[in-house]
C-alpha positions in Angstrom: 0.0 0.0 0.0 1.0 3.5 -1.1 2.7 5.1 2.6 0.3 8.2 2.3 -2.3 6.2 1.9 -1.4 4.1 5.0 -0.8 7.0 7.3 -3.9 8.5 6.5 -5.9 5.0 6.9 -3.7 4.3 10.4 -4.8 8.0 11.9 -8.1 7.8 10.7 -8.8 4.6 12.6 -7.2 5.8 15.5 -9.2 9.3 15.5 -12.3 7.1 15.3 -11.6 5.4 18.5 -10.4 7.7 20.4 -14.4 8.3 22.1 -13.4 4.8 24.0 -11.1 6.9 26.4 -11.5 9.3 28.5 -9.2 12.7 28.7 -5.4 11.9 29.4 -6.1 8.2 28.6 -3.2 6.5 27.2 -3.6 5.0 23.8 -2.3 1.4 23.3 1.5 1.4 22.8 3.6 1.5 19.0 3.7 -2.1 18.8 0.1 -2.8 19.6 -1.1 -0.3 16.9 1.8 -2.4 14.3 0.0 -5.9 15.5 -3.2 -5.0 15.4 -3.5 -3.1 12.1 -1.0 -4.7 10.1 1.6 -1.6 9.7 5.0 -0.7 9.5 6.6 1.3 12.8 6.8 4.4 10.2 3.2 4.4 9.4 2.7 4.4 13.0 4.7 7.1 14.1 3.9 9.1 11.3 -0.4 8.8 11.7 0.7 9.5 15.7 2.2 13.0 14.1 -0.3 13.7 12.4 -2.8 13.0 15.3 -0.8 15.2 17.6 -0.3 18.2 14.8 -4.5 18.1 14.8 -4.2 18.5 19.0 -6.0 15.5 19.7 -3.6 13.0 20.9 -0.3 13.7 22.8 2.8 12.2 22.7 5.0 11.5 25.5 8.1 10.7 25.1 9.4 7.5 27.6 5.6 7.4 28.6 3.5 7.0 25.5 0.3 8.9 23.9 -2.8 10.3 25.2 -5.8 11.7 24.4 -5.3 15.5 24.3 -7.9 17.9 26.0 -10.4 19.2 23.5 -9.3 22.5 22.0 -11.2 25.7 23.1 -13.6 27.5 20.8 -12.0 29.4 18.2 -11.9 32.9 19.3 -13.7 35.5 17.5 -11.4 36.6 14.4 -9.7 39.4 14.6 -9.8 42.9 12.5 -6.8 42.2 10.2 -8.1 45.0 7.5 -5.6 47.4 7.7 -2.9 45.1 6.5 -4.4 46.1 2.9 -3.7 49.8 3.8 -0.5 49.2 4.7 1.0 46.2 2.2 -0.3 48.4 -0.5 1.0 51.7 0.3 3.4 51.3 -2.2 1.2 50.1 -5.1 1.9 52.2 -7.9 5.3 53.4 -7.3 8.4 51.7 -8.7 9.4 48.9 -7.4 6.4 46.5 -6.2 7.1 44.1 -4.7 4.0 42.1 -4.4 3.8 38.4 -4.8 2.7 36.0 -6.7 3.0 32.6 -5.2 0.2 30.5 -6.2 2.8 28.9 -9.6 5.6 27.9 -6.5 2.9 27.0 -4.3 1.2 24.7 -7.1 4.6 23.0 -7.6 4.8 22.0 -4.3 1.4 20.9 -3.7 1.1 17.2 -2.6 -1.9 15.9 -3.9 -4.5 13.1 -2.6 -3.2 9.6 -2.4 -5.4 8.1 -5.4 -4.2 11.1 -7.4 -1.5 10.6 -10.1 1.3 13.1 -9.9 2.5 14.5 -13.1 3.0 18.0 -11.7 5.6 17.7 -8.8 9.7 18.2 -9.9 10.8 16.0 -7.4 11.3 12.6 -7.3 9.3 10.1 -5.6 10.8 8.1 -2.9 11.2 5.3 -4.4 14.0 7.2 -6.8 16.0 9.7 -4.0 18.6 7.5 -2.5 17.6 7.0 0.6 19.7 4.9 2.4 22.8 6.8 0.8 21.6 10.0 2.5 20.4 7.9 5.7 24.6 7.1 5.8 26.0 9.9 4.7 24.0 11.9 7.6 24.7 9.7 9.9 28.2 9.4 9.2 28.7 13.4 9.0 27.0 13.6 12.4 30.1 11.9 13.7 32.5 14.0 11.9 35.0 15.9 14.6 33.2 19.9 14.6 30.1 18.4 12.4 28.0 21.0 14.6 29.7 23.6 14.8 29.5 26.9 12.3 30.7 26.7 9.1 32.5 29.5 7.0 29.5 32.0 6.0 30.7 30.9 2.2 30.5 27.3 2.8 32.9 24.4 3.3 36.2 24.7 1.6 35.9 21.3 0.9 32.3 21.0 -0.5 33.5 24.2 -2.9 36.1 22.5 -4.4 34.2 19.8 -5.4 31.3 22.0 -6.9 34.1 24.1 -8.3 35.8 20.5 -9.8 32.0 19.6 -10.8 31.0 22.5 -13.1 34.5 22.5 -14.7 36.5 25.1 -16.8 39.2 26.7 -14.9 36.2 27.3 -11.7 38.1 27.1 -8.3 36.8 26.8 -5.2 37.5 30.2 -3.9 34.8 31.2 -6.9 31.9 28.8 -5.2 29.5 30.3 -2.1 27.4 27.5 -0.7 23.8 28.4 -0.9 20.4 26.6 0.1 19.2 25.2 -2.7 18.7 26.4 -6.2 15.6 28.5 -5.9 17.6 30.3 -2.8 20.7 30.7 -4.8 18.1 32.5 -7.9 16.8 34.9 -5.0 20.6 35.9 -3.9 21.6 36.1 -7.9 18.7 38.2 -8.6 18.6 40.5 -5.6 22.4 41.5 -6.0 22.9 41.6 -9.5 19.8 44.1 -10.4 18.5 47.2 -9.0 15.3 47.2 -7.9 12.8 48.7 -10.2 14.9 47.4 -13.3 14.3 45.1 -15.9 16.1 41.6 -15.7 15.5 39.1 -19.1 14.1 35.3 -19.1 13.7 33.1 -21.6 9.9 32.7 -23.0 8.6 30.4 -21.4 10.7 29.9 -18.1 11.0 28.2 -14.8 8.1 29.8 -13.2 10.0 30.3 -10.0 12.2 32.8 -11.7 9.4 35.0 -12.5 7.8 34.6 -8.6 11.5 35.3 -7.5 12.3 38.6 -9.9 8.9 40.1 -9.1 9.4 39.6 -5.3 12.2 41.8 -5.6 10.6 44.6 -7.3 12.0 43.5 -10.6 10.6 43.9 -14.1 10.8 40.2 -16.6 11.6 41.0 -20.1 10.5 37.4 -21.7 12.9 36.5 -24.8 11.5 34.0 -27.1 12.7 30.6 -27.4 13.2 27.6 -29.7 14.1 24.0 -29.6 17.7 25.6 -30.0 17.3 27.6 -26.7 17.0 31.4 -26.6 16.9 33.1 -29.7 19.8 34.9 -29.8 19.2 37.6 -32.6 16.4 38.8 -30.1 18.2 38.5 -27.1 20.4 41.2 -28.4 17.4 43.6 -29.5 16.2 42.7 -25.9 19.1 44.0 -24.4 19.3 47.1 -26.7 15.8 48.1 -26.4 16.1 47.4 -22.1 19.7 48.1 -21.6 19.3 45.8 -18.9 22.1 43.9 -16.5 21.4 40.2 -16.8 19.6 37.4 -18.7 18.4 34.3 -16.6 18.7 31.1 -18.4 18.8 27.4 -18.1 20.8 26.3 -21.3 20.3 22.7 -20.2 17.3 20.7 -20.6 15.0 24.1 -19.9 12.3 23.9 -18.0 9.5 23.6 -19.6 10.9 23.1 -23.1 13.0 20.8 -22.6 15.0 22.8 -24.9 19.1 22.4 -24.6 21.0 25.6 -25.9 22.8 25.2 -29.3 26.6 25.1 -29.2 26.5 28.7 -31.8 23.8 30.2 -29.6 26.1 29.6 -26.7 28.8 31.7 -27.8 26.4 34.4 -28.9 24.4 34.4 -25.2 27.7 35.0 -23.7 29.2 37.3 -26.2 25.8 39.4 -26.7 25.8 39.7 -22.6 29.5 41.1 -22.8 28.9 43.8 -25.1 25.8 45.2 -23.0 28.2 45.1 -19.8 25.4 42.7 -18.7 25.4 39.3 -16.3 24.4 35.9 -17.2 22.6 34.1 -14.5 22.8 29.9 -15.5 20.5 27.8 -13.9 21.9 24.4 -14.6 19.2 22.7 -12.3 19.1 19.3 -14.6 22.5 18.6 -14.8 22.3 15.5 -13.4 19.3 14.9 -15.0 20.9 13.2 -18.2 18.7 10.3 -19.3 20.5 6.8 -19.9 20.1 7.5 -23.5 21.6 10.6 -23.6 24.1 12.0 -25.8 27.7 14.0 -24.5 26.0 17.0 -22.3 27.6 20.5 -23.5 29.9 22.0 -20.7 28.1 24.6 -18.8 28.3 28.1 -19.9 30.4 29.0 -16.5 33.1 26.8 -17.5 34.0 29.1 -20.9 33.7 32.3 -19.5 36.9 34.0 -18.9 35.6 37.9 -18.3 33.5 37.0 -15.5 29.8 37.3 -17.4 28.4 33.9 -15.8 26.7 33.6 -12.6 26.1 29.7 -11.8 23.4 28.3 -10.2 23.3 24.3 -9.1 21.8 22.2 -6.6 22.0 18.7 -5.7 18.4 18.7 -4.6 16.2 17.8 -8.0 18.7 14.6 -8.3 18.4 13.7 -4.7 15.7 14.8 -2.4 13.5 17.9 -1.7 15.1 18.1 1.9 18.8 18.1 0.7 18.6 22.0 0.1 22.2 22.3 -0.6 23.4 24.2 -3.8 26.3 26.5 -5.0 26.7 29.9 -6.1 29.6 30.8 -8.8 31.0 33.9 -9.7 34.4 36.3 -10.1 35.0 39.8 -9.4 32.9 42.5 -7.2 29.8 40.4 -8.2 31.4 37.2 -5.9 31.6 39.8 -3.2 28.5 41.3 -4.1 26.4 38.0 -3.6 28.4 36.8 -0.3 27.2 39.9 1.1 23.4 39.6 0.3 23.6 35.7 1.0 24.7 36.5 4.8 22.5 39.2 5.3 19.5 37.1 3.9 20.4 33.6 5.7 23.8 33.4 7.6 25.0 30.2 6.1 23.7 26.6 5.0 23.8 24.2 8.2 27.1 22.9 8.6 25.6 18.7 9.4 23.5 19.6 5.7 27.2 20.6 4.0 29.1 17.5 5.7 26.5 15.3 4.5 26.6 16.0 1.4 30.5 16.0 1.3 29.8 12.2 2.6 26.9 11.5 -0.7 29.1 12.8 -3.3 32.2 10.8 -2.1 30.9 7.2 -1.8 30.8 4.7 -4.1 26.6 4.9 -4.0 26.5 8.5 -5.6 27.6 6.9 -8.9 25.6 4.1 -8.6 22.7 6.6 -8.1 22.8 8.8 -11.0 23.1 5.5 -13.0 20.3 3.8 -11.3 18.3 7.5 -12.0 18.9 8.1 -15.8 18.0 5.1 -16.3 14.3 5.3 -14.6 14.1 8.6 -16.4 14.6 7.2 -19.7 12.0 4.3 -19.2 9.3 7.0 -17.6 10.3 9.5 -20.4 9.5 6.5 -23.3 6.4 5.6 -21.1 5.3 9.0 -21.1 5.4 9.9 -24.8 4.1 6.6 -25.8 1.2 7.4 -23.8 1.1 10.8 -25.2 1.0 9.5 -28.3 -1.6 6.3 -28.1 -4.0 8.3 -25.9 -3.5 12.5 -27.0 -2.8 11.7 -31.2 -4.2 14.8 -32.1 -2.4 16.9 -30.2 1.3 18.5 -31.7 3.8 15.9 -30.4 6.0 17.6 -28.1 9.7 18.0 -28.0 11.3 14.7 -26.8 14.5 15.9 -24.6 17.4 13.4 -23.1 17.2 15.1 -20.0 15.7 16.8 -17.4 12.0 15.1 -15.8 9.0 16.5 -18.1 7.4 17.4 -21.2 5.6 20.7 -22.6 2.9 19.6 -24.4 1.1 22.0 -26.3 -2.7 22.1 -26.5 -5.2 22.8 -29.5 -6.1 26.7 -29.9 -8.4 27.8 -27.6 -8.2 25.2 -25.1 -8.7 26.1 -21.2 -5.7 25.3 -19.5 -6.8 26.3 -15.8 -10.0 24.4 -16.9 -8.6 21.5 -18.1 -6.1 21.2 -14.9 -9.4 20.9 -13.3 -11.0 18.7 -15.0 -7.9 16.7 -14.9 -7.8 16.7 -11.2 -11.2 15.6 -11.0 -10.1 12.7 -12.8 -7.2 11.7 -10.9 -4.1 13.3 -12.3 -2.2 16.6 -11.3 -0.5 18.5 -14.2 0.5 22.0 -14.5 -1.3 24.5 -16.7 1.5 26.5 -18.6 0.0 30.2 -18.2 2.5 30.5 -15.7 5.9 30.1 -17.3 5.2 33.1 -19.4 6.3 36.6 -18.3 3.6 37.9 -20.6 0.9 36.9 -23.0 0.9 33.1 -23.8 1.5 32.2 -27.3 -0.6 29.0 -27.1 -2.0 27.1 -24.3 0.2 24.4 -22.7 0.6 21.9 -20.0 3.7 20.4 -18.0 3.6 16.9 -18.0 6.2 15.6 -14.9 7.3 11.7 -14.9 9.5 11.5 -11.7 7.0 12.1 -9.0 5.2 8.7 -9.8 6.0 5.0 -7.9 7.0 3.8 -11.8 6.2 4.2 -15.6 3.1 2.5 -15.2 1.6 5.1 -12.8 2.9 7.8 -15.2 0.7 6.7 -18.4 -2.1 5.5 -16.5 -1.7 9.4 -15.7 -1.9 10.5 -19.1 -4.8 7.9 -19.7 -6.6 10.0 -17.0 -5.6 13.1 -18.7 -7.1 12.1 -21.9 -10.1 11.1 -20.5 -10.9 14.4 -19.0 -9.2 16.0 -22.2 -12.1 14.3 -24.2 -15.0 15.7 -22.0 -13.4 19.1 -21.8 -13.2 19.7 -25.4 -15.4 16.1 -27.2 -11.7 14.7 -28.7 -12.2 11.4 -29.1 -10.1 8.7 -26.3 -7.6 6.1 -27.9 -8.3 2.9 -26.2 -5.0 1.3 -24.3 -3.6 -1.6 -26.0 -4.6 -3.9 -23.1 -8.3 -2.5 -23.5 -8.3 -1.3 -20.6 
């Protein structure tokens, strides 16, 4: 049985007979709950947390759990009106900084147990590798210091291997440790452009980019893209017509595209983005992400960029696990200095036991093993996915198959409702992402995200799909391609 499933089955069973005692009863113990419902000590410590988050059970540790005293009324809610007033003093002078999180929040969303996920970007549990990070922590927890405070730019030691792992002539005094990806984004952004200014993205983009820049009072330019990447002749007139400082791209396996940057385009992006006196920021979030079938991955574009022009962003949590929050920020010059500054003001440093850890992952023999064991369950998901696309969705434009990376931008039939067909979808027992959001302005064509690593296996991922054909068909009266197995 799925875990989620169990947890929620365990604590509803328990909140059911918890009318048979009385206040500050205790419950039966762990084991009793494992014998008499057939569950793993996980399941039972996890319904027992959720129990006590709800305030009707608590837990004693040494002594066991009880039935909690029944919470008082709510009180009346309070006048919270002139919030308005005064978050929207500002509105209408340069910069705003209101935000949009409903696309982040979305992402991270975790829907109902008997729901398919092909909206999440992380993987399922069944791909992080667990017991590698269960030994790794464990083992860095030993480590002499392992608790104490770390250099506010990170471990030297964890730098030099980033440094070593994007390449070129990168050292690790040009590395900051950072908390994840999406942290490192909100450092790059907020240092590198001025409030108020305009910063450039690709068209469409990672949809987090756009919640971060407009957080900080900045304005997104979008730049049109191809299966090539960003089209480079109107990057240029982007830059001319904005004179803006920096261009945010992720020249590998783009999310959504897919798209990987061409090896021309590359050198343009970076020479374009020297001639306006402007930064590159690279997100190279799916490095890892190479399929089993994958061709040689380009180098990044930090690791040919002797002036300086490249700001690098990477994180080790997409390949690993959402909790593993540990990235790395590159950069030379004032702009290094610039973004250590902002960094420590923002967040101090990244947890020293988090840094050690991953210095233990990344040296063992199982991180290899890992990234083999994970292309090669993204390249059978990837297959199961399009061949699903393509028995169940035929009349829709095939979309672009990339090596890399965990979904697929399929684009819908003109005047197709996204945001109502991610509801019908729901209501049919799949989660997909409606592609409004990846746009920094007007969308070309509607779309939807397809993600195939949040799923137990390949299976679940076009049974998926055959769930969003079905409520495809009584959205818009397409006809539904019957499975092979008539099913």
């Amino acid at each position: 049985m799925h875990e989620r499933s169990s947890v929620g089955e365990l604590a509803a069973r328990i909140r059911a007979d918890l009318e048979r005692y009385s206040i500050g009863e205790k419950l039966p113990s762990s084991r009793a709950l494992m014998e008499r419902h057939q569950v793993s000590p996980v399941t039972v410590s996890r319904a027992i947390a959720v129990l006590v988050a709800e305030g009707v059970v608590v837990s004693r540790p040494g002594a066991g759990v009880f039935r909690a005293e029944p919470r008082r009324a709510a009180a009346a809610p309070q006048d919270l009106s002139w919030q308005e007033v005064a978050l929207s003093a500002e509105a209408g002078q340069p910069p705003s900084r209101s935000t949009d999180a409903s696309a982040v929040l979305g992402a991270l969303a975790v829907p109902p147990p008997d729901v398919v996920d092909l909206n999440s970007g992380y993987l399922h549990a069944c791909l992080q590798p667990e017991r590698a990070l269960a030994a790794a922590l464990a083992r860095a927890g030993r480590r002499p210091g392992a608790w104490g405070r770390p250099p506010v730019e990170g471990l030297t030691e964890l730098r030099a291997w980033f440094a070593r792992d994007i390449g070129g002539d990168l050292t690790g005094t040009d590395v900051l440790i950072a908390a994840g990806g999406q942290s490192a984004l909100t450092t790059a952004l907020r240092s590198l452009v001025a409030p108020g200014a305009p910063v450039l993205v690709e068209s469409p983009t990672y949809s987090g980019t756009l919640a971060v820049a407009r957080a900080a009072g900045l304005r997104p330019v979008p730049v049109p893209t191809d299966r090539d990447g960003v089209r480079t002749d109107l990057l240029a007139d982007a830059f001319a017509a904005t004179r803006a400082r920096a261009f945010v791209c992720q020249p590998l396996f783009q999310n959504p595209t897919g798209a990987v940057l061409s090896s021309e385009r590359r050198r343009e992006v970076l020479r374009i983005a020297r001639a306006a006196g402007a930064f590159v920021v690279e997100d190279d979030f799916a490095r890892r992400l190479a399929h089993a079938d994958a061709p040689g991955l380009p180098a990044p574009l930090a690791a040919d960029d002797p002036d300086g022009v490249v700001v690098h962003v990477r994180s080790l949590t997409k390949v690993t696990s959402p909790s593993l929050r540990v990235g790395a920020l590159t950069a030379r010059g004032p702009a290094l200095a610039r973004l250590r500054a902002v960094q420590a003001v923002d967040g101090f440093f990244v947890p020293r036991p988090l840094q050690e850890a991953t210095l233990e992952l990344v040296g063992s023999p199982a991180w290899a093993r890992h990234l083999r064991d994970l292309a090669l369950a993204l390249r059978e998901r990837r297959t199961a996915a399009v061949t699903a696309l393509r028995r169940a969705l035929p009349h829709l434009p095939e979309p672009h198959v990339p090596y890399g990376g965990y979904h697929l931008w399929l684009r819908l039939l003109e005047g197709t409702d996204e945001q109502a067909l991610t509801a019908a979808a729901l209501r049919a027992g799949v989660a997909v992402t409606a592609g409004r959001p990846y746009f920094a302005a007007e969308a070309p064509a509607p779309h939807l995200r397809l993600s195939y690593v949040c799923t137990p296996g390949a299976l679940q991922v076009a049974d998926g799909i055959d769930r969003l054909a079905r409520a495809h068909a009584g959205l818009v009266g397409a006809p539904v391609e019957s499975r092979a197995d008539g099913k």
